[in-house]
mmCIF file of the C-alpha atoms, coordinates in Angstrom:
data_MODEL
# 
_entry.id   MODEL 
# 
loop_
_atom_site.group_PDB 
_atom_site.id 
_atom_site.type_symbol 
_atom_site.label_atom_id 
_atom_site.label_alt_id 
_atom_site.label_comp_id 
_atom_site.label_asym_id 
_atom_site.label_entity_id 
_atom_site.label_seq_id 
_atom_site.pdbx_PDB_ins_code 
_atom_site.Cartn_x 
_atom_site.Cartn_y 
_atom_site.Cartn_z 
_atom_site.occupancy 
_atom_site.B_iso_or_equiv 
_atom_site.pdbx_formal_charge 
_atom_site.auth_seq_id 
_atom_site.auth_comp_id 
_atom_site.auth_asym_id 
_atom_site.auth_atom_id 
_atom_site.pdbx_PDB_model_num 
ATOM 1  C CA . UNK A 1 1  ? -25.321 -171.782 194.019 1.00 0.00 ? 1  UNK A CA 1 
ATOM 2  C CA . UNK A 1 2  ? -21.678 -171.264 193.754 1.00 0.00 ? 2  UNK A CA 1 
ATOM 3  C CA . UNK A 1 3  ? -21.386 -169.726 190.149 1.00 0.00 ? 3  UNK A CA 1 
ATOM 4  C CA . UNK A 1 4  ? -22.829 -169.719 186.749 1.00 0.00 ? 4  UNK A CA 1 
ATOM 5  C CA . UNK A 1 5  ? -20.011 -169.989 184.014 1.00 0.00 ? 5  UNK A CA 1 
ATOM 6  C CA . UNK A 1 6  ? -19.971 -170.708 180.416 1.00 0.00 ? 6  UNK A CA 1 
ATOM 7  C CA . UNK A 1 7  ? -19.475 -174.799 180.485 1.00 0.00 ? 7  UNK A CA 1 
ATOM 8  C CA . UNK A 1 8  ? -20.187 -177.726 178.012 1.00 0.00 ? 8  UNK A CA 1 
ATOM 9  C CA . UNK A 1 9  ? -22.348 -181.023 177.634 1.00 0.00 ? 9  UNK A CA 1 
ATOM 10 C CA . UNK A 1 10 ? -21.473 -183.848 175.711 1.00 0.00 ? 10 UNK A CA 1 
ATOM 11 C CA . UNK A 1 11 ? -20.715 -187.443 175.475 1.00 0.00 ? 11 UNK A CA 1 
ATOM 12 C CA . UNK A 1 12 ? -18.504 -189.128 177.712 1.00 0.00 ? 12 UNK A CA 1 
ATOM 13 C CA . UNK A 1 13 ? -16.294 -190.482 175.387 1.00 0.00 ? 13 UNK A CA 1 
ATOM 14 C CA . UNK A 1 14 ? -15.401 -187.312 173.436 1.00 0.00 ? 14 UNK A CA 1 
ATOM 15 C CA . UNK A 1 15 ? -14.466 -185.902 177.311 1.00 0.00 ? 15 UNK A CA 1 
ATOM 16 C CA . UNK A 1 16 ? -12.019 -188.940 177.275 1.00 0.00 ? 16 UNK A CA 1 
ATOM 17 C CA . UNK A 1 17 ? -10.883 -188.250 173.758 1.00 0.00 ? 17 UNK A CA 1 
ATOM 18 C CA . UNK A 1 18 ? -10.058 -184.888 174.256 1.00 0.00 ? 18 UNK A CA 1 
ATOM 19 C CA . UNK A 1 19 ? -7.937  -185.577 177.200 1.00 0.00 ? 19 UNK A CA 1 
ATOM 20 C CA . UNK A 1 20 ? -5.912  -188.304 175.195 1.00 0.00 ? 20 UNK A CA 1 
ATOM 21 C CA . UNK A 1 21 ? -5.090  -185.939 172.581 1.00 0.00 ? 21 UNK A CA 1 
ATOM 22 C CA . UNK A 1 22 ? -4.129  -183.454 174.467 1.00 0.00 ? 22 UNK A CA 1 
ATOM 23 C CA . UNK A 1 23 ? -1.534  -185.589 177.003 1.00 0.00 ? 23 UNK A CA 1 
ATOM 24 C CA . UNK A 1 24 ? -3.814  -184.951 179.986 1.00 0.00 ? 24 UNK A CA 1 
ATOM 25 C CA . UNK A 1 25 ? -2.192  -186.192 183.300 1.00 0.00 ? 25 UNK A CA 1 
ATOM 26 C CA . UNK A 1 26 ? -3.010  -189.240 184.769 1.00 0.00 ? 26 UNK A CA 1 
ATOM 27 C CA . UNK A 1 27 ? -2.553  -190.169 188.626 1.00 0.00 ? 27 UNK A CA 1 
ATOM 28 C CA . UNK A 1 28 ? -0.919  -193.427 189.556 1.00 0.00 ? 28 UNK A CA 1 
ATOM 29 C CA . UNK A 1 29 ? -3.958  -195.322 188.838 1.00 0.00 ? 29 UNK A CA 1 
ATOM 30 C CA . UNK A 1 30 ? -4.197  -194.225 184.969 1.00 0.00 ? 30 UNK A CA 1 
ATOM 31 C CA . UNK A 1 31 ? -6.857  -192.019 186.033 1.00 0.00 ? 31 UNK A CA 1 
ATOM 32 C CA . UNK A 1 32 ? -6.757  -188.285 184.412 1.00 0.00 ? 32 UNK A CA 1 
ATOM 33 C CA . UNK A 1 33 ? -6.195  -185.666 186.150 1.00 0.00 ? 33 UNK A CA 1 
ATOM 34 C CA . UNK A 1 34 ? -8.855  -183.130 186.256 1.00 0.00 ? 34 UNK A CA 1 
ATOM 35 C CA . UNK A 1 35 ? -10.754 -180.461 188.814 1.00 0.00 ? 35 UNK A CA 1 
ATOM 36 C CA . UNK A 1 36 ? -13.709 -178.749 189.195 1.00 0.00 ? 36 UNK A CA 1 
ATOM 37 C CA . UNK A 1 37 ? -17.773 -179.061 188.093 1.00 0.00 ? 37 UNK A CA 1 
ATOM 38 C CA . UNK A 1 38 ? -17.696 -182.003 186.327 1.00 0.00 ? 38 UNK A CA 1 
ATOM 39 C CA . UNK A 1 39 ? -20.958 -184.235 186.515 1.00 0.00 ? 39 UNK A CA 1 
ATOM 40 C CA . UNK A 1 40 ? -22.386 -187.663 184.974 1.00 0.00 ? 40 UNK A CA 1 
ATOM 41 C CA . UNK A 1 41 ? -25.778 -186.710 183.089 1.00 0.00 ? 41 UNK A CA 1 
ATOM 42 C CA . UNK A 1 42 ? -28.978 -189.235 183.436 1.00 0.00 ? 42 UNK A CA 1 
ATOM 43 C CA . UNK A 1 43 ? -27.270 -192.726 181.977 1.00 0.00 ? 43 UNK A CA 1 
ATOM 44 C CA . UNK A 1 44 ? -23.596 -192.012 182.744 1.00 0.00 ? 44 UNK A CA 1 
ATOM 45 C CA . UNK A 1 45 ? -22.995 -191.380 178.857 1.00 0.00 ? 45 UNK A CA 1 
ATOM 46 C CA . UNK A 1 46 ? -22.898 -187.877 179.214 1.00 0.00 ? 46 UNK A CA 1 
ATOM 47 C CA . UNK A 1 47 ? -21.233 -185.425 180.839 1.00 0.00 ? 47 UNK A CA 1 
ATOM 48 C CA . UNK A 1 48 ? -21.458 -181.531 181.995 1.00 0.00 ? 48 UNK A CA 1 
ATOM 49 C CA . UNK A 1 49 ? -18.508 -179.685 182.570 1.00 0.00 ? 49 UNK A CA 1 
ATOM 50 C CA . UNK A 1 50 ? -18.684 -176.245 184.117 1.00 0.00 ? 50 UNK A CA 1 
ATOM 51 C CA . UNK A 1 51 ? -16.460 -172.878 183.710 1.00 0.00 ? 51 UNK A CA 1 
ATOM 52 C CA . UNK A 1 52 ? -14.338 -174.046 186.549 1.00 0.00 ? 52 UNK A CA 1 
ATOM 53 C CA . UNK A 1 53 ? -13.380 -177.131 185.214 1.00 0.00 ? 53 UNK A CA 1 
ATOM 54 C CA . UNK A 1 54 ? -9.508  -177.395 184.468 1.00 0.00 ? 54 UNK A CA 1 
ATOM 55 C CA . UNK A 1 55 ? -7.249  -180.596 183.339 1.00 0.00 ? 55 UNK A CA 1 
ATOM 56 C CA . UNK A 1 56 ? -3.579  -180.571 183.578 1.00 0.00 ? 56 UNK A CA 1 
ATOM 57 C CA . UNK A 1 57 ? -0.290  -180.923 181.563 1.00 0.00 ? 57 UNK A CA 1 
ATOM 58 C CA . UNK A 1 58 ? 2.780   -181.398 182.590 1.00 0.00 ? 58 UNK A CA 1 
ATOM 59 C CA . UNK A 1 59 ? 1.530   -180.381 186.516 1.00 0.00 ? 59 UNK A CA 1 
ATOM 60 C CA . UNK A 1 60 ? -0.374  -177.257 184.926 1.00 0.00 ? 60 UNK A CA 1 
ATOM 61 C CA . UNK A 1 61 ? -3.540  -176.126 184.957 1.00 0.00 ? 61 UNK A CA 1 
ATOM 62 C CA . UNK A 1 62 ? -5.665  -175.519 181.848 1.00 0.00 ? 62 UNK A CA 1 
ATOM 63 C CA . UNK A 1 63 ? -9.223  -174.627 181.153 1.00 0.00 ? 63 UNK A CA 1 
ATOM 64 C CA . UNK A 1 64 ? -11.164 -177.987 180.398 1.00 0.00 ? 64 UNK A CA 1 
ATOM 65 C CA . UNK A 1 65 ? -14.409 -176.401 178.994 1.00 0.00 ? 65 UNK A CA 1 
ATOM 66 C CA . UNK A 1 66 ? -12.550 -174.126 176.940 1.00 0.00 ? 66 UNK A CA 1 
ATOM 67 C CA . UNK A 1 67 ? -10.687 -177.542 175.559 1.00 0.00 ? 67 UNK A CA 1 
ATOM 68 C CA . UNK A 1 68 ? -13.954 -179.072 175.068 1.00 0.00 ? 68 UNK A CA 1 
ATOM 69 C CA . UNK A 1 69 ? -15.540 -175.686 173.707 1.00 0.00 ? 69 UNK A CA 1 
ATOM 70 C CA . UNK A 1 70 ? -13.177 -176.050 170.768 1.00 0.00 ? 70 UNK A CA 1 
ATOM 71 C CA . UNK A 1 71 ? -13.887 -178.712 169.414 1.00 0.00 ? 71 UNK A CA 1 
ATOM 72 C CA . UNK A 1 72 ? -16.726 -180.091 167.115 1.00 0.00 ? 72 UNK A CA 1 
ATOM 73 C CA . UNK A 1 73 ? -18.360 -182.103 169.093 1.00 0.00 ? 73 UNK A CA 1 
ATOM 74 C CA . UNK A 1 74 ? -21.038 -181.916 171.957 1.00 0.00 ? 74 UNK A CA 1 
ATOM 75 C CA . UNK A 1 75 ? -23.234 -178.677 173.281 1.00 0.00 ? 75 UNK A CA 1 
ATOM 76 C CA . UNK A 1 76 ? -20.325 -175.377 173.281 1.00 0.00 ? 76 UNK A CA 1 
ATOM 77 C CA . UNK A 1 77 ? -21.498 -172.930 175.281 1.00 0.00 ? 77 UNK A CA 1 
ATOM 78 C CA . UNK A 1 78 ? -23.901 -173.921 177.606 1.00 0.00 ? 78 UNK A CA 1 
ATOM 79 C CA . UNK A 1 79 ? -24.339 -172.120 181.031 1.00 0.00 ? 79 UNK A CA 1 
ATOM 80 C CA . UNK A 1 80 ? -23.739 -174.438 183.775 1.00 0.00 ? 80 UNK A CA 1 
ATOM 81 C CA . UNK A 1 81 ? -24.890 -173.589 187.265 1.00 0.00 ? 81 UNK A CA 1 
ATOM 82 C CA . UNK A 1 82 ? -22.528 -175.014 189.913 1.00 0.00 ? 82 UNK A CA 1 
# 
């Protein structure tokens, strides 16, 4: 076990959201640009995202769960072990 951090858990689609509104990065292939524990639940329509978890702007890092933690939708505040 690498760490235990405060993370989040939520649907897939309000991770995606979230990065849209925000102007997350995207690589070549439209794909966002993001680091870190980040983890498909049972069903792929959820997602964990640990402490470490960052997404970037402009080539800069920035705290994903903290993004997600934020906001009003999925599980703030849950303790991910990574």
């Amino acid at each position: 076990m690498s760490g235990i951090g405060t993370g989040w858990f939520g649907p897939l689609e309000s991770l995606y959201y979230a990065l849209s509104v925000v102007g997350c990065d995207r690589d070549a292939e439209g794909r966002y640009c993001v680091r870190g524990t980040i983890a498909l639940g049972l069903g792929g329509q959820e997602v964990v995202v640990g402490a470490d978890a960052d997404y970037y702007v402009g080539g800069q890092p920035r705290g994903l769960a903290g993004l997600l933690n934020s906001t009003s939708y999925g599980l703030r505040n849950v303790t991910v072990i990574a």
